[in-house]
C-alpha positions as CSV (number, residue, x, y, z in Angstrom):
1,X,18.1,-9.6,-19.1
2,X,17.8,-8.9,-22.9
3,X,14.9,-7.0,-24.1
4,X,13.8,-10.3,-26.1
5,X,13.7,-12.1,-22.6
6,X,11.9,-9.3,-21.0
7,X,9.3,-9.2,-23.8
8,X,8.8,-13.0,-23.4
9,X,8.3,-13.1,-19.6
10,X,6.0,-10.7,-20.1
11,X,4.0,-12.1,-22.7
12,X,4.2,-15.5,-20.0
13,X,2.7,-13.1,-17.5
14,X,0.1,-11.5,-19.8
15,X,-1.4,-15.0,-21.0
16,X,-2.3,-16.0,-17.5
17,X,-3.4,-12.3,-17.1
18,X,-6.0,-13.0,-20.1
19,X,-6.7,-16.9,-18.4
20,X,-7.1,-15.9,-14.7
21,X,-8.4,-11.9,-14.2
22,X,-11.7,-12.4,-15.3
23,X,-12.8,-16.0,-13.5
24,X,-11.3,-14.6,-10.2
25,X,-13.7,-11.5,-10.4
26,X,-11.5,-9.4,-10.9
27,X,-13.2,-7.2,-13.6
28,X,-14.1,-4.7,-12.1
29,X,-10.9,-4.0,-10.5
30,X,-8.5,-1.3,-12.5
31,X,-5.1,-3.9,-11.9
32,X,-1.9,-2.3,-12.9
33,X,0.9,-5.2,-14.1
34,X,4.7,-3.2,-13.7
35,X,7.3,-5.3,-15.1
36,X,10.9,-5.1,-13.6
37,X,14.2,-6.4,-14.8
38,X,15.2,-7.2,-11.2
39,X,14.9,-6.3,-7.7
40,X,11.3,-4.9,-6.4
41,X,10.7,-2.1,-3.6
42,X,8.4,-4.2,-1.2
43,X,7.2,-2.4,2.1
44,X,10.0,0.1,1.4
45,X,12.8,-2.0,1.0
46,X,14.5,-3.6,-2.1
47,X,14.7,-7.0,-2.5
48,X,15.9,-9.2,-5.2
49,X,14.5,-12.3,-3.8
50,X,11.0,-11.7,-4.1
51,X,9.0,-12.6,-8.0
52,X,6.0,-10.7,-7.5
53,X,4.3,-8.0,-5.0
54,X,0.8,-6.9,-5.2
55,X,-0.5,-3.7,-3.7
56,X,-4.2,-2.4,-3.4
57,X,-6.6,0.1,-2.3
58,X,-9.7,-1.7,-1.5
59,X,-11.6,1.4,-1.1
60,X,-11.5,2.3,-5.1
61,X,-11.0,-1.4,-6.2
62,X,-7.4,-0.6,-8.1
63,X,-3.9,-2.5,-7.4
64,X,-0.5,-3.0,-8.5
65,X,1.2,-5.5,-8.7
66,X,5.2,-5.6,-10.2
67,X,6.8,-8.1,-11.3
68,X,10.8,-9.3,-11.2
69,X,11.1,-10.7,-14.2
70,X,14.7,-12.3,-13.6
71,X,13.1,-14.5,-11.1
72,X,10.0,-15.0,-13.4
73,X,12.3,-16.2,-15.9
74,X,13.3,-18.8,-13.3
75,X,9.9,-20.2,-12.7
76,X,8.0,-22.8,-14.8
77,X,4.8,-22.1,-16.0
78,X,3.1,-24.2,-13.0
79,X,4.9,-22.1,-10.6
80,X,4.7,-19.3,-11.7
81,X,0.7,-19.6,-12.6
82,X,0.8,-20.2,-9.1
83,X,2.0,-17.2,-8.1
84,X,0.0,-15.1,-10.0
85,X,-2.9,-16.2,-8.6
86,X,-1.8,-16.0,-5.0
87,X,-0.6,-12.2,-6.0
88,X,-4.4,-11.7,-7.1
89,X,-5.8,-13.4,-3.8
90,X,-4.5,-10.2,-2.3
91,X,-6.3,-8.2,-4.3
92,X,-9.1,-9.7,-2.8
93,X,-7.9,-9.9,0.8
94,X,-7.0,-6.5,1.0
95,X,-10.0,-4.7,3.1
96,X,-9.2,-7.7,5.4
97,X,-5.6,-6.3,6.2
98,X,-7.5,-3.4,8.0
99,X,-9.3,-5.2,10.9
100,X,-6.0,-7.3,12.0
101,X,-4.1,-7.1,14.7
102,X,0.0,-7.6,14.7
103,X,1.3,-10.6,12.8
104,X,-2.0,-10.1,10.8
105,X,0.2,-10.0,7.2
106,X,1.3,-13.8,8.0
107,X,-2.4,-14.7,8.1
108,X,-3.1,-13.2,4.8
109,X,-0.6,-14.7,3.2
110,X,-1.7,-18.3,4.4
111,X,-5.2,-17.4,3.1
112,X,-4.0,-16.1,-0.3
113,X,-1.8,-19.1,-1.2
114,X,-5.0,-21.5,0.0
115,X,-7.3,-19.9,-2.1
116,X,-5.0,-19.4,-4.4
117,X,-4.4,-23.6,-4.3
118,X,-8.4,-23.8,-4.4
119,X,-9.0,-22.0,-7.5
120,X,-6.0,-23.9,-9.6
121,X,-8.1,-26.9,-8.3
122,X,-11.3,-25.6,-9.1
123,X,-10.2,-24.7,-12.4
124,X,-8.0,-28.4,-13.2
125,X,-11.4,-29.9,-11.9
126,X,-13.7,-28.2,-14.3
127,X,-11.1,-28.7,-17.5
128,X,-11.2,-32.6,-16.1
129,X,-15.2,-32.5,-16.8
130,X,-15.2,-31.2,-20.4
């Protein structure tokens, strides 16, 4: 990846940053956006197949999430808007990961792309309306 094509997945990134943090209520979080070329370190392992992994501390409202921006590149802008907001819906899940038993993860994930899917709604609904 060239640094042009770096700079312009990021700016991709940062424009649903600017769209999304703020009507998810995120604004009082401190959310930290690293930017990869390529593989991540997710759960203490590298992989190059995964676009996006989000990590927080509920207790101080702060997270992380990176970014692979060689599989960024590969998504459209519908796609990839959608993962963005599923990466934020754990952000907000997070204090939730704490009272699950085994296999909890899986049910966070289903939760996060849900509301994830019912914000992208809620927000094609109210753009309908104007």
């Amino acid at each position: 990846m060239t640094d042009a094509e770096f700079k312009a997945q990021k700016k991709r990134l940062e424009a649903i940053r600017c769209r999304w943090h703020n009507c998810l209520g995120l604004r009082w979080w401190t959310v930290t956006h690293n930017y990869e070329r390529d593989a991540l370190v997710v759960h203490g392992e590298m992989t190059a197949t995964t676009a996006a992994s989000c990590s927080a501390d509920w207790r101080y409202l702060q997270a992380t999430v990176q970014w692979n921006l060689a599989l960024v590149a590969d998504q459209t802008d519908q796609d990839l808007e959608r993962i963005f907001v599923h990466e934020m819906m754990h952000i907000l899940l997070d204090e939730m990961r704490y009272f699950h038993e085994e296999g909890g993860m899986n049910h966070e994930e289903r939760v996060a792309t849900t509301l994830a899917q019912a914000f992208l709604w809620t927000r094609d609904s109210g753009a309908k309306d104007k």
